[in-house]
C-alpha positions in Angstrom: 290.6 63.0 52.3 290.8 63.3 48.4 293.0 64.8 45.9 291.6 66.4 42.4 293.8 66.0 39.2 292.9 69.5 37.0 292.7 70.1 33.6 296.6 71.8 33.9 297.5 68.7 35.0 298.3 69.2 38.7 296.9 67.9 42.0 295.4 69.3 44.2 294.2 68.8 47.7 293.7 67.3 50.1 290.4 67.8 50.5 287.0 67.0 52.5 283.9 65.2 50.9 282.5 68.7 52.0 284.5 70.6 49.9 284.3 67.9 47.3 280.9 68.8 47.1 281.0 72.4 47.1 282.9 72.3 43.9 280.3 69.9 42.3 278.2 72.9 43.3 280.0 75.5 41.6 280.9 73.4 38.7 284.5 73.0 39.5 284.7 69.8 38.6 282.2 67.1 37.2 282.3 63.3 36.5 284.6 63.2 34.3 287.6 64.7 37.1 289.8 62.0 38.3 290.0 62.2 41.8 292.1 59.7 44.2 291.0 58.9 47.9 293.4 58.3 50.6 293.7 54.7 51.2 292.8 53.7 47.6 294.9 51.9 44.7 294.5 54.2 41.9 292.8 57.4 40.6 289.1 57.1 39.3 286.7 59.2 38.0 284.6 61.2 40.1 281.2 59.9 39.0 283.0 56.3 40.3 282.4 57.7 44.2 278.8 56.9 45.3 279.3 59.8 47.9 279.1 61.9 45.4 276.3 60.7 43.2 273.5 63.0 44.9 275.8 66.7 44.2 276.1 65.6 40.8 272.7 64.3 39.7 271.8 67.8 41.5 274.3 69.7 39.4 274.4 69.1 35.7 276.5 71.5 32.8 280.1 71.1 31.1 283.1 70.2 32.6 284.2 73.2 35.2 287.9 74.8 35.8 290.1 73.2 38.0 289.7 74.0 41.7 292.2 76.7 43.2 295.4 76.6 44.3 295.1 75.7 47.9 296.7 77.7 50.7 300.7 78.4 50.5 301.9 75.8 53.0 299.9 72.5 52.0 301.2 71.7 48.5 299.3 68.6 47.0 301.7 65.2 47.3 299.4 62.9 45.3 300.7 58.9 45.1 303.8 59.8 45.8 305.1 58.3 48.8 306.5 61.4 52.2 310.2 61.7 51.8 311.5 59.8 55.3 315.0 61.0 54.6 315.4 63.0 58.0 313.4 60.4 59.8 315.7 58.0 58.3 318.7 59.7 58.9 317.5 60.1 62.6 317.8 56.3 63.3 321.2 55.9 61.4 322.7 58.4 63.7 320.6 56.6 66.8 321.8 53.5 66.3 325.6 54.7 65.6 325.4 56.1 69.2 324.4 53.2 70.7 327.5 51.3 68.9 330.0 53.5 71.0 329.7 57.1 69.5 327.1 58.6 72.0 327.5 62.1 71.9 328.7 62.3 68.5 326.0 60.9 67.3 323.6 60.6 70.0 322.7 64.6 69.8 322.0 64.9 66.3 319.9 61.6 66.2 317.5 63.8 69.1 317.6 66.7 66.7 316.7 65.2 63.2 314.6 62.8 65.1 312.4 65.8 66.7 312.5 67.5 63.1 311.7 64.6 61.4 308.3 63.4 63.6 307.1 67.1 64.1 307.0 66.9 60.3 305.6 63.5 59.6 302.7 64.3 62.0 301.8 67.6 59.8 302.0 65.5 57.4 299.8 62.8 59.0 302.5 60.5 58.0 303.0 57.6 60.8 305.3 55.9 59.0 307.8 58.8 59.2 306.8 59.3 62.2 307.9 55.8 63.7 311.0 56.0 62.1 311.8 59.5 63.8 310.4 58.4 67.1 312.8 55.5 66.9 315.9 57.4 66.1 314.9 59.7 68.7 314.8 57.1 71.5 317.7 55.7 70.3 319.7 59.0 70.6 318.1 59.7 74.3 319.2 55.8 75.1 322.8 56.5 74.4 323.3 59.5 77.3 322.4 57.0 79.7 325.1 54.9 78.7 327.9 58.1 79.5 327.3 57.6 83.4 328.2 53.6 83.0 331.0 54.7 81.2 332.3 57.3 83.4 332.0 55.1 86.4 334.0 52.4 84.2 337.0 54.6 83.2 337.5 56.7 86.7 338.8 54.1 88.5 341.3 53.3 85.2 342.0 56.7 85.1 342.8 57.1 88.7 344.8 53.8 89.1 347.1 55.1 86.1 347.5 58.4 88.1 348.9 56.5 91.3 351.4 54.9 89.1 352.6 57.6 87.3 353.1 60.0 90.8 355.1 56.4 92.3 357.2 56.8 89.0 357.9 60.4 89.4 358.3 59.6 93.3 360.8 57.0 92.5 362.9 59.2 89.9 362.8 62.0 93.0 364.4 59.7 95.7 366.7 58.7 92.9 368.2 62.4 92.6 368.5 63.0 96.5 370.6 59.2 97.0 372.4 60.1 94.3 373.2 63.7 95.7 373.6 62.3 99.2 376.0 60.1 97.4 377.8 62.7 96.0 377.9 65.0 99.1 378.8 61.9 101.5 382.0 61.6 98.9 383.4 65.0 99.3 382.7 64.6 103.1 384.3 61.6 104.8 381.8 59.3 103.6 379.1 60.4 106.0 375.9 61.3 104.5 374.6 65.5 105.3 373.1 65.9 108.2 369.7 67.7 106.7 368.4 68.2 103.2 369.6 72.0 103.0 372.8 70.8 103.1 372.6 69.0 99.6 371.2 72.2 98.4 374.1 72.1 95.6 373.9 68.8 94.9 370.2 68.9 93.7 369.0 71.6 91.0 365.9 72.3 92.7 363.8 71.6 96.0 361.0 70.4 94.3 362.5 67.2 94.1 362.1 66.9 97.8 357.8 66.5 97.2 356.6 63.6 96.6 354.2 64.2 92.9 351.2 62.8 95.7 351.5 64.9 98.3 349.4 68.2 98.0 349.9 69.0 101.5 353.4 70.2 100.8 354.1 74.1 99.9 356.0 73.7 96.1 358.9 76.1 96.2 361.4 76.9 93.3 364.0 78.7 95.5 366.3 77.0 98.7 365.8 80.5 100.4 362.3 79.3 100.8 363.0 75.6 101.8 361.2 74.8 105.2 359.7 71.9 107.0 356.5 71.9 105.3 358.3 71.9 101.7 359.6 68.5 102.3 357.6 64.6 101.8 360.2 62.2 101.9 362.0 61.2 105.4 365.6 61.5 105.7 366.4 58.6 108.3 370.2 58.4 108.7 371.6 62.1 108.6 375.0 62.2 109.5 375.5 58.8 109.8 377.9 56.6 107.7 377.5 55.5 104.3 379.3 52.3 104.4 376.6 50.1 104.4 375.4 50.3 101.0 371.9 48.6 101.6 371.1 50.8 104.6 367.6 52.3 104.1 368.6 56.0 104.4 365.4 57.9 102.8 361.8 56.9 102.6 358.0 58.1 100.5 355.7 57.9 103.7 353.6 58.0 101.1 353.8 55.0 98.1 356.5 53.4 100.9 359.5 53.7 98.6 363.1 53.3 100.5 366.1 54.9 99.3 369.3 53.4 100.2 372.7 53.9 100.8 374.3 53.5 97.7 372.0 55.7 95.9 369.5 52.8 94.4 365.7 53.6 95.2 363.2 50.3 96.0 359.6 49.9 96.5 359.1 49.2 99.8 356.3 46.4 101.4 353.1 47.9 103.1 354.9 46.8 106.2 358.0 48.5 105.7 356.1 51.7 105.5 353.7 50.9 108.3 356.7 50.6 111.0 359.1 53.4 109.2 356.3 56.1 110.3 
């Protein structure tokens, strides 16, 4: 492909040997034009390309206008080298996401990097074209990384669950010893013989769920307080209080034991197996 420098001073082009001829023909241009192929180090004169030595010994006169404008859409570059800005940009964001920012980054590296080779290949530009191509693997590299990830922090994510709920499990068998406490004061030092019976010692009966369980019913009112609104085990109603380290309540769930003077305990695997 060549370009033609005119007499205004712009380029135009590109164009074919074809076309190159056909304006030797018409007296568009003559020897004089500088012309520059693709691939070459520097502008010559036309009369410098052997290709063209037939058209012009066939077609003699003055110097002819410049060739038209081409076609809007395919303005004339010359030696100046494609912008690879986008492309550029394409593999900055690629390899960001690889570092750690995947989606942030990972999405608009696909993006620019489709932009950017779409218009390097118009532009029959492989260089550009490269560069996008390797921004846009990059970016399409980094989702695959979001599964590993995801696999690595769900098992973080649920082991910091459990221990939260055996927090919150704890805090609840602290409030019904301490309200067992309270009632077994008033009465004779014997602990209630049910939960409902501590109803005004504790604010609410959501207390009485374990944060694990979903199989309970949650219920905000005691007029509503039933069986199935209940997790822990009460295992000594009615019975005396004297022995402070008497395992009174129990989480059939984490296996945490309440005892008799109101402190709350983790208990072993085994404790829990044989307290079922």
């Amino acid at each position: 492909m060549y370009k033609i420098l005119g007499e205004d001073g712009k380029e135009y082009g590109p164009a074919t040997a074809d076309q190159v001829r056909q304006w030797i023909a018409e007296g568009r241009v003559s020897r004089q034009t500088q012309m520059y192929l693709e691939g070459s180090p520097s502008w010559k004169a036309l009369g410098e390309f052997p290709e063209f030595g037939p058209a012009l010994a066939a077609k003699s006169g003055p110097p002819a206008l410049p060739p038209p404008p081409l076609p809007r859409g395919q303005p004339a570059t010359g030696l100046r080298p494609p912008g690879h800005g986008l492309a550029v940009a394409s593999v900055v964001l690629g390899a960001l996401s690889l570092v750690g920012c995947l989606v942030f980054t990972g999405l608009p590296a696909i993006i620019t990097g489709c932009i950017a080779r779409n218009r390097a290949r118009a532009a029959q530009d492989s260089q550009g074209a490269k560069l996008a191509l390797a921004g846009l693997i990059m970016g399409c590299v980094s989702f695959a990384f979001i599964p590993i990830l995801a696999g690595l922090a769900l098992p973080a994510l649920a082991k910091a669950k459990d221990k939260a709920q055996q927090i919150n499990c704890r805090n609840h068998m602290q409030q019904i010893g301490l309200a067992a406490r309270m009632w077994a004061s008033d009465n004779n030092e014997k602990f209630p013989p049910d939960f409902l019976s501590m109803s005004n010692e504790l604010v609410t009966p959501l207390v009485l769920i374990c944060p694990a369980d979903r199989s309970k019913s949650k219920v905000m009112s005691w007029s509503d307080f039933g069986p199935d609104t209940v997790s822990y085990e009460y295992l000594r109603p009615g019975t005396s209080a004297d022995n402070p380290q008497e395992i009174v309540f129990l989480c059939p769930i984490h296996g945490t034991v309440g005892l008799a003077d109101g402190s709350v305990q983790q208990g072993t695997p085994g404790r829990r197996r044989n307290q079922r």
